[in-house]
DSSP file (Angstrom, degrees, kcal/mol; ACC not computed):
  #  RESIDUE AA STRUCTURE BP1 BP2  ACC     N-H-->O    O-->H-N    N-H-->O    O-->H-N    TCO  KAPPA ALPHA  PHI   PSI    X-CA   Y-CA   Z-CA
    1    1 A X              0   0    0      0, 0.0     2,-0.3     0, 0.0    38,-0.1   0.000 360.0 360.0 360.0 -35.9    6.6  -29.1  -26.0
    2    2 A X        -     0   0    0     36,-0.3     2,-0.7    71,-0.1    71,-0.2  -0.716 360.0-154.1 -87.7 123.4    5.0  -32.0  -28.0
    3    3 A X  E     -A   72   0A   0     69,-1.9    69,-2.3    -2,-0.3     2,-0.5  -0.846  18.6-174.7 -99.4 146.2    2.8  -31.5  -30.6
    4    4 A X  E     -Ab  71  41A   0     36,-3.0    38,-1.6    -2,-0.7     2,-0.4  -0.903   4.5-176.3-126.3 128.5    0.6  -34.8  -30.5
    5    5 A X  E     -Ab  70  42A   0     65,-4.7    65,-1.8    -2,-0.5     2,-0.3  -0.974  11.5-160.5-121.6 162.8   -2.3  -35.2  -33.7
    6    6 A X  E     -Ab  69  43A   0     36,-1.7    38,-2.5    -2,-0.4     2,-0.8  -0.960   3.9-163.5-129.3 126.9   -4.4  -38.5  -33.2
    7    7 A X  E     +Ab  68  44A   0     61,-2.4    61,-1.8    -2,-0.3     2,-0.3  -0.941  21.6 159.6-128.4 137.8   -6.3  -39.8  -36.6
    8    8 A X  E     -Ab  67  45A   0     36,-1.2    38,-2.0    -2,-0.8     2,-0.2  -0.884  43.1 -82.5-175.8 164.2   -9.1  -42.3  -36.2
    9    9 A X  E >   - b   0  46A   0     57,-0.7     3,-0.8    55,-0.6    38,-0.2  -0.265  45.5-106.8 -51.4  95.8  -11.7  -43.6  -37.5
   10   10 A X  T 3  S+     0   0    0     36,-1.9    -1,-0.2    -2,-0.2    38,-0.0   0.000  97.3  62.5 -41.1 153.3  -15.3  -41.9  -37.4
   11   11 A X  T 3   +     0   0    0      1,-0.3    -1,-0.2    -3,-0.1    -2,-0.1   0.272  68.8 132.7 110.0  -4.6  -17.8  -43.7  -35.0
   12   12 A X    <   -     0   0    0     -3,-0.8    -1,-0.3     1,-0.1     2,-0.1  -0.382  56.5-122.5 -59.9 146.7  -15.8  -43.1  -31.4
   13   13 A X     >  -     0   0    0      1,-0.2     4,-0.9    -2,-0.0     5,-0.2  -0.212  23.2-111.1 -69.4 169.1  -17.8  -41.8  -28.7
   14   14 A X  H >> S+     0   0    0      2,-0.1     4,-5.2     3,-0.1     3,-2.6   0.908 121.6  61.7 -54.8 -70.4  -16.6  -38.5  -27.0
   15   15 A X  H 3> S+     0   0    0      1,-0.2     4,-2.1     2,-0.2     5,-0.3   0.877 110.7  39.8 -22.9 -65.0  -15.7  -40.6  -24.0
   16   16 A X  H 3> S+     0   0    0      1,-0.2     4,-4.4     2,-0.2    -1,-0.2   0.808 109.0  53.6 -24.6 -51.1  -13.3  -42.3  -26.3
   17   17 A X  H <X S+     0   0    0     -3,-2.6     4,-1.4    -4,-0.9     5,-0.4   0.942 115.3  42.3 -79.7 -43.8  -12.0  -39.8  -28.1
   18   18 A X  H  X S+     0   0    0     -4,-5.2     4,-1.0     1,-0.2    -1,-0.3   0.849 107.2  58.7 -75.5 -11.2  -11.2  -38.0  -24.8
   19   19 A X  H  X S+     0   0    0     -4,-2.1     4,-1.5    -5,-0.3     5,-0.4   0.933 111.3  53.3 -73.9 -61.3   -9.8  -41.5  -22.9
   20   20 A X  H  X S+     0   0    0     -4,-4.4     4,-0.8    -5,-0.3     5,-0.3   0.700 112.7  41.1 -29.1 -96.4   -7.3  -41.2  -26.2
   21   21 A X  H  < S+     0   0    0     -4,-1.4    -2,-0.2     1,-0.3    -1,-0.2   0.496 115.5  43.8 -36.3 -33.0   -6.5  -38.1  -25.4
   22   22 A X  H >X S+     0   0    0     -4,-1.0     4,-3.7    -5,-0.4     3,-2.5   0.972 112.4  54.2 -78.8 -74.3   -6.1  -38.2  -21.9
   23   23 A X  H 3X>S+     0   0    0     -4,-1.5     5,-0.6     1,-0.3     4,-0.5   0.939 108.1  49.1 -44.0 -85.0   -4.1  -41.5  -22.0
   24   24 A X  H 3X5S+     0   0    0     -4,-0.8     4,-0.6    -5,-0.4    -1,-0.3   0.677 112.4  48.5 -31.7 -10.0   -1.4  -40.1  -24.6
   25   25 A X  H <>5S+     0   0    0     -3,-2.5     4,-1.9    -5,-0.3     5,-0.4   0.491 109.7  51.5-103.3 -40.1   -0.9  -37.1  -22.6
   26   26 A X  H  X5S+     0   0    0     -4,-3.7     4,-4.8    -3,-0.4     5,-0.4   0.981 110.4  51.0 -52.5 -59.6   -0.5  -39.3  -19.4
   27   27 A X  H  X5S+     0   0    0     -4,-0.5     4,-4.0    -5,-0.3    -1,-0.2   0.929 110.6  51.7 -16.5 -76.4    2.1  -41.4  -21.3
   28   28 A X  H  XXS+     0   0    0     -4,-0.6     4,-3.7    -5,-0.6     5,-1.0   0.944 111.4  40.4 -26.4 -78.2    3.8  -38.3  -22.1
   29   29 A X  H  X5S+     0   0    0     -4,-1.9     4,-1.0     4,-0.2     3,-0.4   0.970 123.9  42.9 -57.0 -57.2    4.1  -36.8  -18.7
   30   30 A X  H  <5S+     0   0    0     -4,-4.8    -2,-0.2    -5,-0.4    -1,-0.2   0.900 126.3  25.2 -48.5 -53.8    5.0  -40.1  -17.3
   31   31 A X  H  <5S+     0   0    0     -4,-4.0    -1,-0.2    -5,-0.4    54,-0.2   0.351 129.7  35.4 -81.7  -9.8    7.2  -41.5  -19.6
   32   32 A X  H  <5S-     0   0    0     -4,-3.7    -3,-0.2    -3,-0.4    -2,-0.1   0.532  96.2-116.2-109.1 -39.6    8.7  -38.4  -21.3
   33   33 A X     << +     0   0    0     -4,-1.0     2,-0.3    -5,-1.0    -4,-0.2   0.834  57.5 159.6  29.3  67.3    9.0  -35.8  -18.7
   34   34 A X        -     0   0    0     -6,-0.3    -1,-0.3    -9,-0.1     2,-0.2  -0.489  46.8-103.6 -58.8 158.9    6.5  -33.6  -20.5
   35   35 A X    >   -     0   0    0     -2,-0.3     3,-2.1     3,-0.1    -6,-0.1  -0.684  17.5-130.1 -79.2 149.6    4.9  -31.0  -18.2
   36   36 A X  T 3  S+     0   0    0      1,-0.3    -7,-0.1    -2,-0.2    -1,-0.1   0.719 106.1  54.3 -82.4  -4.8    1.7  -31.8  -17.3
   37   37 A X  T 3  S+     0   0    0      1,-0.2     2,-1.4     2,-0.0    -1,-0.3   0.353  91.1  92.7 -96.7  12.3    0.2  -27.9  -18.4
   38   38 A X    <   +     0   0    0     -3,-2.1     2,-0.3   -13,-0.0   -36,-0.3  -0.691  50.9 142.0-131.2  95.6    1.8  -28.6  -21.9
   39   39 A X        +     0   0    0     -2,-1.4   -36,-0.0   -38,-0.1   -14,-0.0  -0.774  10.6 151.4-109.4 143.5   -0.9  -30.1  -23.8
   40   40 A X        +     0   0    0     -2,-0.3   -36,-3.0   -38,-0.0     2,-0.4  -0.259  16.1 164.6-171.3 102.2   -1.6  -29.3  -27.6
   41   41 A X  E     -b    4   0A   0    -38,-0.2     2,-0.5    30,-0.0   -36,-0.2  -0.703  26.4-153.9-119.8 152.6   -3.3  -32.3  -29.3
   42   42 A X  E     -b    5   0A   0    -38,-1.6   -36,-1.7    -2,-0.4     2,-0.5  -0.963  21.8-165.2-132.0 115.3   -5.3  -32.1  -33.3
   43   43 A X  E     -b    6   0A   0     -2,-0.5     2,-0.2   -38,-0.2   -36,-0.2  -0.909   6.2-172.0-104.8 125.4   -7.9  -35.0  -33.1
   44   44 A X  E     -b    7   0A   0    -38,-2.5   -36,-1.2    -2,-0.5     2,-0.1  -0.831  14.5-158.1-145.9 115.4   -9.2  -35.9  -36.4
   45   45 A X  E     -b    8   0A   0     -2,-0.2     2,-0.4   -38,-0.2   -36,-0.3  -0.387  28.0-151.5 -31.7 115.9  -12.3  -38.4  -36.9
   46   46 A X  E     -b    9   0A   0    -38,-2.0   -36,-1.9    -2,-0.1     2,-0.2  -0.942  11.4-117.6-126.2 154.9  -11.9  -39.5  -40.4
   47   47 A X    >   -     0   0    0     -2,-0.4     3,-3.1   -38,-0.2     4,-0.3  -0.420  52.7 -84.4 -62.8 134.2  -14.6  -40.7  -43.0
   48   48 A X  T 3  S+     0   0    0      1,-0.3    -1,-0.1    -2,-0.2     4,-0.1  -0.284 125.0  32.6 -42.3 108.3  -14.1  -44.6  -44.2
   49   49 A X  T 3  S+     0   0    0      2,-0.3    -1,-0.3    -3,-0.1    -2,-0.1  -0.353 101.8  74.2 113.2 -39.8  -11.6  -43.9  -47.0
   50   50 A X  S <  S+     0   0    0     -3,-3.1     2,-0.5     1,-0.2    -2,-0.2   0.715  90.8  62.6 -76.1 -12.2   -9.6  -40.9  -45.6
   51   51 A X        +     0   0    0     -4,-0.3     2,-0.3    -5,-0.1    -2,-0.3  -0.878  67.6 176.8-111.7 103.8   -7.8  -43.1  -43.2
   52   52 A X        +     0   0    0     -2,-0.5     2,-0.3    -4,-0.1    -2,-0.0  -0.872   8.6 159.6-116.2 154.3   -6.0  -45.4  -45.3
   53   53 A X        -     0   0    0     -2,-0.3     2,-0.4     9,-0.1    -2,-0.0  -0.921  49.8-114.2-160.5 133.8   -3.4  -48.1  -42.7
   54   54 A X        -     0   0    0     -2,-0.3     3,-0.2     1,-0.1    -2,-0.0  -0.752  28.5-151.3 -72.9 134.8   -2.1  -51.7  -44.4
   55   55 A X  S    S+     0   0    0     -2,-0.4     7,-2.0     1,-0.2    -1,-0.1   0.534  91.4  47.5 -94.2 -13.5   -4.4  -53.9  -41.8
   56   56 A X  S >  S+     0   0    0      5,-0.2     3,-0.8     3,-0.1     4,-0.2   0.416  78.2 142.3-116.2   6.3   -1.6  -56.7  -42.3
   57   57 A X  G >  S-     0   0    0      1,-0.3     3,-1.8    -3,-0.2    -4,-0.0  -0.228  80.0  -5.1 -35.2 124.6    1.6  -54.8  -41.8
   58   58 A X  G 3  S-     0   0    0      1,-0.3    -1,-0.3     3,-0.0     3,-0.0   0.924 128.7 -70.6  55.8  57.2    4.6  -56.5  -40.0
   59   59 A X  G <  S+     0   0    0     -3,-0.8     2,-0.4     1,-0.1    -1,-0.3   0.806  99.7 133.6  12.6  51.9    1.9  -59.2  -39.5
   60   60 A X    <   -     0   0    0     -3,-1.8    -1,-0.1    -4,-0.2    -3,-0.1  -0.780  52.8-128.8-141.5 125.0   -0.1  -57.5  -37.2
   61   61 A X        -     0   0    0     -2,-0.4     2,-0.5    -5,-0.1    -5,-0.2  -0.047  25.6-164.4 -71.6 141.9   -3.9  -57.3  -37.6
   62   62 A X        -     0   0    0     -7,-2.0     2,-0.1    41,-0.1    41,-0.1  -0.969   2.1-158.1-124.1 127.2   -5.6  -54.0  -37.5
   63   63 A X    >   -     0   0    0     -2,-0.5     3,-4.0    37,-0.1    37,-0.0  -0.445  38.2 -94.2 -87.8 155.4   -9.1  -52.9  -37.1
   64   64 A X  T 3  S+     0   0    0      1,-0.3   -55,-0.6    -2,-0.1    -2,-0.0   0.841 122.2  66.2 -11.6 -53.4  -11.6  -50.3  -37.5
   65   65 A X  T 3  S+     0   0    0    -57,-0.1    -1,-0.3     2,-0.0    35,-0.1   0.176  77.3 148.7 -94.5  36.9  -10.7  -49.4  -34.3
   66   66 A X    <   -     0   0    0     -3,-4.0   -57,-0.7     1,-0.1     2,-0.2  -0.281  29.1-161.3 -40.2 131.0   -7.1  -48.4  -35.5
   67   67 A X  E     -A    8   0A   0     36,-0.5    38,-2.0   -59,-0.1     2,-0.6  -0.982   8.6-175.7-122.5 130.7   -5.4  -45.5  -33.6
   68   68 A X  E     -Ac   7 105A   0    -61,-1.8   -61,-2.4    -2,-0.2     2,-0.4  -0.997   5.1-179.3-129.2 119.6   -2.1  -43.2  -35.2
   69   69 A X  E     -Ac   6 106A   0     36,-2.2    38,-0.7    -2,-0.6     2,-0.4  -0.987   5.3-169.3-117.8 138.3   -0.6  -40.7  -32.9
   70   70 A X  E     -Ac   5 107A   0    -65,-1.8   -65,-4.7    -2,-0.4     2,-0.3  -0.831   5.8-171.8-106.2 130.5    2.3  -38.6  -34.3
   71   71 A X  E     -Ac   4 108A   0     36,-1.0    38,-1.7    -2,-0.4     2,-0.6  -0.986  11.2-164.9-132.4 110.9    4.1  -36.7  -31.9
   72   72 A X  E     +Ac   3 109A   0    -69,-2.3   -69,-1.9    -2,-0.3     2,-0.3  -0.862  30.4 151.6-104.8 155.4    6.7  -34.2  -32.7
   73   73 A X  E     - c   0 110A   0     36,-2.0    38,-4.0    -2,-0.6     2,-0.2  -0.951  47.9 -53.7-156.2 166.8    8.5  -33.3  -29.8
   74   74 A X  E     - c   0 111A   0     -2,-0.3    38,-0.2    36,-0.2    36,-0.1  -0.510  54.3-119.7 -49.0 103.0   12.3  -32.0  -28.5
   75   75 A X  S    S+     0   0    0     36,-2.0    -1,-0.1    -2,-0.2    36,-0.0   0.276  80.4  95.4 -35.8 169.0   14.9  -34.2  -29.7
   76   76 A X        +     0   0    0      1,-0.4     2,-0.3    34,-0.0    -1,-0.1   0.914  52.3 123.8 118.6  44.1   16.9  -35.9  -25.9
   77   77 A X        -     0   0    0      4,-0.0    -1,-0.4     3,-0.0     2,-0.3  -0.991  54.9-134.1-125.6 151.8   15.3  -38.9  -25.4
   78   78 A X    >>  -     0   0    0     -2,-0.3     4,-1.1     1,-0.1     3,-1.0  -0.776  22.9-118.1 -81.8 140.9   16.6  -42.3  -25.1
   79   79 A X  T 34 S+     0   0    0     -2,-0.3     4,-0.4     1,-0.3    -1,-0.1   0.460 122.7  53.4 -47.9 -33.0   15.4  -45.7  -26.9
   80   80 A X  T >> S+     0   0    0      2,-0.2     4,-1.7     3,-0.1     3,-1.7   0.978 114.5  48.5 -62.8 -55.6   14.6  -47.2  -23.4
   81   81 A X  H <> S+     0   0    0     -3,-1.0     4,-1.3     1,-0.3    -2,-0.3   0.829 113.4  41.2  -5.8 -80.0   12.5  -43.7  -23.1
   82   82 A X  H 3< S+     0   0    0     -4,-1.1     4,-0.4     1,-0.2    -1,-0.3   0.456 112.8  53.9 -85.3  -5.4   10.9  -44.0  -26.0
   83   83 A X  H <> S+     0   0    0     -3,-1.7     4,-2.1    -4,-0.4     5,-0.2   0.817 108.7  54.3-103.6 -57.7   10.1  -48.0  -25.7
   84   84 A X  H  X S+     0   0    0     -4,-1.7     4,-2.1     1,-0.3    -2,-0.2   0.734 108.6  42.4 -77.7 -28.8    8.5  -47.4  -22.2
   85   85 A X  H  X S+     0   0    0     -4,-1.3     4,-1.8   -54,-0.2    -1,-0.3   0.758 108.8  59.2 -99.3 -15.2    6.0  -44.9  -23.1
   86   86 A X  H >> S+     0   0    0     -4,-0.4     4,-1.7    -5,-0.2     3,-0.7   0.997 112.3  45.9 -53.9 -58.9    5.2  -47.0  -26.5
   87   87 A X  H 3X>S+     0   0    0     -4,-2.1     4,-4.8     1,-0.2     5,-0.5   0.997 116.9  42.7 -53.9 -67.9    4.3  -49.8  -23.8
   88   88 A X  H 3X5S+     0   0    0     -4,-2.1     4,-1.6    -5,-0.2    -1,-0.2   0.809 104.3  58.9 -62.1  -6.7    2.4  -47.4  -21.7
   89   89 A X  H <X5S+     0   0    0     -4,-1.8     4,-3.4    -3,-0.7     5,-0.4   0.953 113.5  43.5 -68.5 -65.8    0.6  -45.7  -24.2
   90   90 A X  H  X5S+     0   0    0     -4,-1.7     4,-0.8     1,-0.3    -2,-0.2   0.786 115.2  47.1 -30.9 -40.3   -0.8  -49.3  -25.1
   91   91 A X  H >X5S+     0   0    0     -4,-4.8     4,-2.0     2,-0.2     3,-1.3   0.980 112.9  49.8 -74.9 -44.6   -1.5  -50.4  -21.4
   92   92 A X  H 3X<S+     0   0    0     -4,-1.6     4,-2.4    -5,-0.5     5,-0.2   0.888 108.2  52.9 -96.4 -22.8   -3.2  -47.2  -20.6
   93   93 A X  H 3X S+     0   0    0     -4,-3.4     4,-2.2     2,-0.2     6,-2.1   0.830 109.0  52.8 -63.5 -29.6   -5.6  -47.4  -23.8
   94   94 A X  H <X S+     0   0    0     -3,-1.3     4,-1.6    -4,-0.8    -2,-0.2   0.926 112.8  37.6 -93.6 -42.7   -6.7  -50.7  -22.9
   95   95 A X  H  < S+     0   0    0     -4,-2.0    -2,-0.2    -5,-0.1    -1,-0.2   0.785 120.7  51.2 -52.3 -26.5   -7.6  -50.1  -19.6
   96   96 A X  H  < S-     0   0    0     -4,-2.4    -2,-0.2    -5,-0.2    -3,-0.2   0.918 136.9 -16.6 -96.3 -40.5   -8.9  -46.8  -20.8
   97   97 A X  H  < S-     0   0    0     -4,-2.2    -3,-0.2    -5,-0.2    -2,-0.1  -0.002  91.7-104.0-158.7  23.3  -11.2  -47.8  -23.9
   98   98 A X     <  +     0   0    0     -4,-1.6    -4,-0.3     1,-0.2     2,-0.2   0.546  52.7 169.5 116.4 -43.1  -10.3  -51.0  -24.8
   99   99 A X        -     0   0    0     -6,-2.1     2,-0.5     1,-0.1    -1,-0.2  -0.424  40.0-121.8 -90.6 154.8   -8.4  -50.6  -27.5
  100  100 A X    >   -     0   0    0     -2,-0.2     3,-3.8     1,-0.1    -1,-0.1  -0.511  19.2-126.1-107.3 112.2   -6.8  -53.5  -28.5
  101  101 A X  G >  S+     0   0    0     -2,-0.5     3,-1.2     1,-0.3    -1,-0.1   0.857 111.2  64.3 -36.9 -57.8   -2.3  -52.8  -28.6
  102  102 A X  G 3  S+     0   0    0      1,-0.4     2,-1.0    -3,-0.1    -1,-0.3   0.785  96.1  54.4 -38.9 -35.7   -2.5  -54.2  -32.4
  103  103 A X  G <  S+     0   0    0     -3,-3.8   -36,-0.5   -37,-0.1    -1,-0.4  -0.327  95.0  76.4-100.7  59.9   -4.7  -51.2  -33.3
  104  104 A X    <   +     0   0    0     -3,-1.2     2,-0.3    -2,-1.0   -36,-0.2  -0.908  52.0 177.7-133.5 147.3   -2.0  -48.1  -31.9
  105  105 A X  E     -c   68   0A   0    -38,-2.0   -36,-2.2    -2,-0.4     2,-0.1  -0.971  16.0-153.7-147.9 127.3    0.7  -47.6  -34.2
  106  106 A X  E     -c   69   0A   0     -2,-0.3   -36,-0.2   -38,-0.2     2,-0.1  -0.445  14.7-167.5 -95.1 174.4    3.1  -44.6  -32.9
  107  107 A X  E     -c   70   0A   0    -38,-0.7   -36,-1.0    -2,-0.1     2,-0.1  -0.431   4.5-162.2-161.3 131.3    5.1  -42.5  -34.6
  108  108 A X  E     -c   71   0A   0    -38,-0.2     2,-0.6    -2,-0.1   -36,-0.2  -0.424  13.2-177.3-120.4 137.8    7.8  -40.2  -32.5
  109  109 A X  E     -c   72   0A   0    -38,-1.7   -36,-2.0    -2,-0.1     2,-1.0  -0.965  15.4-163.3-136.0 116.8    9.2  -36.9  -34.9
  110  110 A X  E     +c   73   0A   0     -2,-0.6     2,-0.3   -38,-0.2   -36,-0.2  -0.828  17.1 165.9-128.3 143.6   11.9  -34.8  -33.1
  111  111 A X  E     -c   74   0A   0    -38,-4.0   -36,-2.0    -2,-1.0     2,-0.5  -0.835  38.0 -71.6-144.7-165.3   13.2  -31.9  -33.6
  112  112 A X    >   -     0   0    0     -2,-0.3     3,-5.7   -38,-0.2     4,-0.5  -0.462  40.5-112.0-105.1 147.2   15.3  -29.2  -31.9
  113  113 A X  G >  S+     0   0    0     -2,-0.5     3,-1.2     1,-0.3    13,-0.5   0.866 113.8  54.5 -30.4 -28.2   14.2  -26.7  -28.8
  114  114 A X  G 3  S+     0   0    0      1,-0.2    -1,-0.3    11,-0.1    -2,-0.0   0.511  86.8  77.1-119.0  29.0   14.3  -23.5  -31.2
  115  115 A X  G <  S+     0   0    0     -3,-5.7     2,-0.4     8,-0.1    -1,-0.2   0.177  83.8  86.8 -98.3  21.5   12.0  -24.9  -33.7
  116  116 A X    <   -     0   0    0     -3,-1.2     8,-1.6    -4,-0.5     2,-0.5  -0.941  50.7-177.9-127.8 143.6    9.2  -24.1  -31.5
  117  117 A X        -     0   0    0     -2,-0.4     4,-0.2     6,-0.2     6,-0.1  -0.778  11.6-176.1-135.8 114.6    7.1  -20.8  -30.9
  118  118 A X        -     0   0    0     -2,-0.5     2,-0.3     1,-0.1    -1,-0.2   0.887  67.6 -70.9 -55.0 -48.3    4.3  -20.6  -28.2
  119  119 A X  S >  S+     0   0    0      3,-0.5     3,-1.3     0, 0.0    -1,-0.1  -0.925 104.4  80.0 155.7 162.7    3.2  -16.8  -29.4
  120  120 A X  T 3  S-     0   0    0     -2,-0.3     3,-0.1     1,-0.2    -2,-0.1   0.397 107.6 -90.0  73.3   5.5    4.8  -13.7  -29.2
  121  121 A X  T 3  S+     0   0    0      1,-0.3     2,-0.3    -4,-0.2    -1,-0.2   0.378  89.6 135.9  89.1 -21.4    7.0  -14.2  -31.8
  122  122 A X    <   -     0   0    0     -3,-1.3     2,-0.9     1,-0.1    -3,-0.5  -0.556  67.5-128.5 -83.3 142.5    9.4  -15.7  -29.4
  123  123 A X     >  -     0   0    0     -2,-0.3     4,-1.2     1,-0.2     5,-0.2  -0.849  39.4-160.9 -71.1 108.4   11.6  -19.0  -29.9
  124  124 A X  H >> S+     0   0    0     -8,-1.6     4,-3.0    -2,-0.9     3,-2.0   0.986  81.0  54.9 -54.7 -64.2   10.0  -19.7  -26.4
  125  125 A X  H 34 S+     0   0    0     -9,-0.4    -1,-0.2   -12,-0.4   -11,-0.1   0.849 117.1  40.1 -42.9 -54.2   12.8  -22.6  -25.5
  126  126 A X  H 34 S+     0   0    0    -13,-0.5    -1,-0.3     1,-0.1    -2,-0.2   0.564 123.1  32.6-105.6  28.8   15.4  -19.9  -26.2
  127  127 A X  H << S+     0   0    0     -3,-2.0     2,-0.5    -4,-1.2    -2,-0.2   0.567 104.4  62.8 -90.3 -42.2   14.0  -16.9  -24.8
  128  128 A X  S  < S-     0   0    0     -4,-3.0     5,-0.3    -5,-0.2     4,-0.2  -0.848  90.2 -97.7-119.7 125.3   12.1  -17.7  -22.1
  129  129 A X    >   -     0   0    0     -2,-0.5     3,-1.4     2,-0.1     4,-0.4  -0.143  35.0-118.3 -46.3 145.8   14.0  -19.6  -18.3
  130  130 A X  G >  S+     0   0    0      1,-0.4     3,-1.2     2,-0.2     4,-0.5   0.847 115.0  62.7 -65.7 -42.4   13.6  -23.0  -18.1
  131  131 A X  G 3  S+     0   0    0      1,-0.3    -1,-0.4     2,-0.2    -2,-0.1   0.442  96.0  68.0 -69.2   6.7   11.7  -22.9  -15.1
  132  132 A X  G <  S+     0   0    0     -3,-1.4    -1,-0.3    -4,-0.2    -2,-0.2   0.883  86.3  63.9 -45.4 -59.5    9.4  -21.0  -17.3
  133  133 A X    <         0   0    0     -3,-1.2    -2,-0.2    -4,-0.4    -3,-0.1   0.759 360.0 360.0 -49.4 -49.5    8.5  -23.7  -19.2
  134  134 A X              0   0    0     -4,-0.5    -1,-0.3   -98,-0.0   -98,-0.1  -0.200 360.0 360.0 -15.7 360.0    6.9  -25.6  -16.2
């Protein structure tokens, strides 16, 4: 259900890139109740200039190794919800690679169950049994 893009900075390993990836989808499933087969992530490296982030915003300093994920996802979650996986995204990036909470900045986009379609033409969400989705 969530479509997640990730922007950083060129000069990440692979490893990195995929301990990003990996964390933000754990997050998800934990903290969200995504399903764990409903992955769809856009990782984009950008060249020094294309990624432009105020480094002093709400007075907190930000580095090179600045990370933005945008996630739209299925309206239905609550503020506690959405607080707890902010926290865990952070915890599990720092164990994972490091990265330092000041450099993730989220940002959470919702919309509604029949603005999405997997393929077939179908509004999946209202077409297809919920135990489908799973």
């Amino acid at each position: 259900m969530p479509l997640v893009r990730i922007d950083v900075l060129e000069g990440r390993t692979d490893e990195d890139v995929d301990a990003i990836s990996d964390a933000v989808h754990e997050a998800l499933i934990e903290c969200l109740g995504v399903p764990e087969r409903d992955r769809f992530q856009i990782i984009s490296l950008h060249r020094p200039g294309t990624l432009r982030f105020d480094r002093h915003y709400l007075d907190i300093e930000r580095s090179d190794e600045f990370v933005l994920v945008h996630i739209t996802l299925a309206a239905g979650r609550d503020n506690a919800q959405k607080q707890g996986f902010y926290h865990r995204l952070a915890e599990l990036l720092a164990d994972r690679c490091g990265l330092r909470a000041e450099d993730l900045a989220v940002v959470l986009l919702e919309n509604e169950r029949a603005d999405w379609s997997f393929g077939k033409g179908q509004a999946s969400y209202l077409e297809l049994p919920r135990e489908a989705w799973y």
